[in-house]
N, C-alpha and C positions, 0 to 999 in steps of 0.2 A: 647120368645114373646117380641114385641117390643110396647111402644105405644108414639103416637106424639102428641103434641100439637105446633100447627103453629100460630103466631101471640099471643102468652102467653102473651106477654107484652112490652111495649118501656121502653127502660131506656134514657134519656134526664138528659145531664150530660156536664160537662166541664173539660178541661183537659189541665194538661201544658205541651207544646210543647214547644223546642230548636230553630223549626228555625220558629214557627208562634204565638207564643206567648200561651196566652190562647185561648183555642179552644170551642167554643159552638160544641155538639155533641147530634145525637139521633138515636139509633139502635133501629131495630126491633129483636125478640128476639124468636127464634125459640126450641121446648124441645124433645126430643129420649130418653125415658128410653126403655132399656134393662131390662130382669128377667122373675123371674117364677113366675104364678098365686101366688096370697095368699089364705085367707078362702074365698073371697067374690070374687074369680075367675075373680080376676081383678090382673094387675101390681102393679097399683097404682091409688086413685079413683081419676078420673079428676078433682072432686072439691079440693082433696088435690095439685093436681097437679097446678089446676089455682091460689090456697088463696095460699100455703105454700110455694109452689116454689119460686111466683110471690114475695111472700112477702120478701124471703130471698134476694132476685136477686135487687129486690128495698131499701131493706136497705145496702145490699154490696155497690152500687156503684149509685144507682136513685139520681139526682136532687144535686151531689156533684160535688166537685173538685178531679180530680183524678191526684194523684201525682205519676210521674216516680223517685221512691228512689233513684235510679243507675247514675240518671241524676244528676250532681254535681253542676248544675245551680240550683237544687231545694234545700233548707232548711228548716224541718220543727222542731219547738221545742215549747215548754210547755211556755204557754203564762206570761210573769210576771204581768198582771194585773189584768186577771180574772181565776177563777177555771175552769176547766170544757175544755177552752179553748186553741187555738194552734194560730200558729203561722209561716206563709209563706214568705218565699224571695225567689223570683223567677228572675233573669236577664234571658232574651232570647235574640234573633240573633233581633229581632225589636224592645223590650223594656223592660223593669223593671218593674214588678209588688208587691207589697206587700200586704199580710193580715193578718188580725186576726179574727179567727172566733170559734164557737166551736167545739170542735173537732170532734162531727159527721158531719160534712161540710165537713169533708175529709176524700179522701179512698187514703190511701198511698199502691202503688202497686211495688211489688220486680221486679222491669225493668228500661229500661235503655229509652225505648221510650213506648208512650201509643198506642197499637195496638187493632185491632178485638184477637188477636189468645192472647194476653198478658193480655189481660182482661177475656176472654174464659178462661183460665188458671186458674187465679185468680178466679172468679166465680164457676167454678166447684169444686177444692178443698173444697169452702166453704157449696156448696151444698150435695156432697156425703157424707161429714158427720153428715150431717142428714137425710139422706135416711134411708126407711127400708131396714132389711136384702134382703129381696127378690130382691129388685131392683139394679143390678148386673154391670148394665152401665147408662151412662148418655152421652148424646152427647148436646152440646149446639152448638148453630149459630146464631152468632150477624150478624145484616146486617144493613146497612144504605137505605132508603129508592131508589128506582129508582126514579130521577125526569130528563126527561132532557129537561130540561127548567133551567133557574136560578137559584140560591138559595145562602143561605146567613147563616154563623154560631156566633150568639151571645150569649153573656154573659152577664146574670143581676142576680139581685136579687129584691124580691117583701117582704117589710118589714110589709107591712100590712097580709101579708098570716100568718094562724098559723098554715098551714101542711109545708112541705120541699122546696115549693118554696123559701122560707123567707132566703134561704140559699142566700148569696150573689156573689155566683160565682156557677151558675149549668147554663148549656143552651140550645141549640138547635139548629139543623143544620133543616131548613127553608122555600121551596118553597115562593114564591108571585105574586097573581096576578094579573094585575092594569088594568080595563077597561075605555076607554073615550069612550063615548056613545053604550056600549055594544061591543066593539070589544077590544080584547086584544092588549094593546102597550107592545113590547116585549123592545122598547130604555126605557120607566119607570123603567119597570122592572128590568133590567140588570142594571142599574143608582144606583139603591135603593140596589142589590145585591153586587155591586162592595161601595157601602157607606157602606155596612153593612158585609163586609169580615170580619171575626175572629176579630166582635168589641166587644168592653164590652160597654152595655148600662145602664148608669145611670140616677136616677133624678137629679134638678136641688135641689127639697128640703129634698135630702139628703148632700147636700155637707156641709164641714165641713172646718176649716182649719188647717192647717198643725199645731198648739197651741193644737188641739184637739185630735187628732189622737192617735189611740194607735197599735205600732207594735212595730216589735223587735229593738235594739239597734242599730244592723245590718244595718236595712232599713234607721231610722232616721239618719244615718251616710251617706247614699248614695242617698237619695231624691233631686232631682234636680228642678228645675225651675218650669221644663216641667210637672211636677205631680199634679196632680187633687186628691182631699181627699170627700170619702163619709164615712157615717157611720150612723148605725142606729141600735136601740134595737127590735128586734124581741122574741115572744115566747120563743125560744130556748136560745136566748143570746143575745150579743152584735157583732155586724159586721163592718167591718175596711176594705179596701180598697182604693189604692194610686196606681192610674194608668197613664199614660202620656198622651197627648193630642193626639197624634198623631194613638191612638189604642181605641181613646176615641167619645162617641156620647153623650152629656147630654141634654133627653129631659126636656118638660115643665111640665110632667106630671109622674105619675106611669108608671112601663114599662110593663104593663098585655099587653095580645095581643090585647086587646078590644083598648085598647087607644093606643099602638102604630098603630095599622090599621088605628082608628082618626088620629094622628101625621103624618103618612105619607101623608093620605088625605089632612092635612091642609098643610104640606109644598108643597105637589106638586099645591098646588092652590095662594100658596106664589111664588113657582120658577118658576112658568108657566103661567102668566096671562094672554095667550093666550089661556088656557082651561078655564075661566071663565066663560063662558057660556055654557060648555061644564058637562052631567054628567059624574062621574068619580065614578068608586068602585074598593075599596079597598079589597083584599080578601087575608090577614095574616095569616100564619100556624104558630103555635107556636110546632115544631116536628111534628110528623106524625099523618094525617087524623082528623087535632082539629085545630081550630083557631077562626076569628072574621072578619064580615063584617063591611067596613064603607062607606059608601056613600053619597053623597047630592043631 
């Protein structure tokens, strides 16, 4: 007997890549147990199936940094400042990133690159050993949303959140989309997609400076010009991050969806004062089928 559940859950998550640096990412997340009835002539009761699964699948790898072990541009080790805490140096093919954060911010994965089928992997091991006996298979399938239209994958963190957004490196892979007087501009669109390729977006009043910062030996040895420092105290802990300009957007404001949808509205009314008379909405996905309108 087999049973499914489709659309169980997204995981919206970040990850380090070799040759694109850090990557905002958001799967949809599909489940197939396998087995034989139990007493209550079910597999497995869907409510267990949506709370426990859902729950396992969100704390393995939801709203983190997901690291490729195998990748030898990745280092991760035990923070010398605070408990609890770890500690990242990452050089890729575009740029140098470093952190420190606590060490649930990260799901260190036995691969060599971050995949659908390498995370599939990883996720299910963690899963079947918490099944019951009866349930005999498990099939999982990650998939990224169909959009074919634009899109765009960032990387922030929200310090005021005190659930797992607060992590400062989890993200999203993103649709957008921008109307002037009710009709969609696809050059906006694709503008704000290409400003927003595999960026890490931070605030302005988070930034810190380089006297502040706290990461490994390693990093403070290799810190260049080019590097931008935030950092801030969340719920969970303390968060560090030194990333270059060039992979870098710092807005005016928190990065929620609600106010980056306002941020875009407002610059595109700053770099186009040809639409000043013109209305404009804004309509920001933060991952799949959830976002924030802004309009004037």
């Amino acid at each position: 007997m087999q049973l499914f559940v489709n659309d169980l859950t997204v995981i919206d998550f970040s990850y380090l890549c070799k040759q694109r640096g850090i990557v905002g990412e958001s799967w949809i997340v599909d489940v197939l147990l396998d087995g034989s009835l139990n007493e209550m002539s079910m597999v497995l009761d869907f409510a267990v199936v949506k709370k426990q699964i859902k729950a396992i699948i969100d704390d393995a790898v939801d709203h983190k940094l997901l690291l490729p072990m195998q990748e030898k541009a990745v280092t991760l080790a035990e923070s010398p400042f605070n408990d609890g805490h770890q500690t990242v140096d990452f050089v890729s093919d575009i740029a140098s990133y470093y952190l420190q954060s606590p060490a649930c911010a990260f799901a260190a994965i036995d691969c060599l690159t971050i995949t659908v089928s390498e995370v599939t992997k990883h996720l299910k091991a963690i899963i079947v050993a918490q099944l019951p006996n009866n349930v005999e298979g498990l099939t999982l399938v990650l998939r990224p949303e169909v959009i074919p239209t634009d899109y765009y994958h960032y990387t922030h963190g929200l310090k005021l959140h005190d659930g797992n957004c607060q992590r400062i490196a989890h993200g999203h892979r993103s649709k957008i989309q921008i109307q002037v007087d009710d009709k969609r501009d696809a050059t906006l669109e694709a503008a704000w997609c290409q400003r927003w390729k595999d960026i890490y977006i931070a605030s302005e009043a988070d930034r810190i400076s380089v006297n502040d910062i706290q990461l490994s030996t390693n990093a403070m040895d290799n810190l260049t010009p080019d590097h931008q420092y935030f950092s801030y105290f969340a719920p969970q802990g303390r968060f560090d991050i030194a990333v270059e300009t060039k992979i870098l957007d710092v807005v005016d404001c928190d990065s929620t969806v609600e106010l980056l949808a306002d941020f875009i509205l407002r610059q595109i009314k700053v770099e186009h004062p040809e639409l000043s008379k013109n209305t404009i909405k804004v309509i920001a996905y933060e991952g799949v089928a959830k976002g924030a309108i802004a309009y004037d």
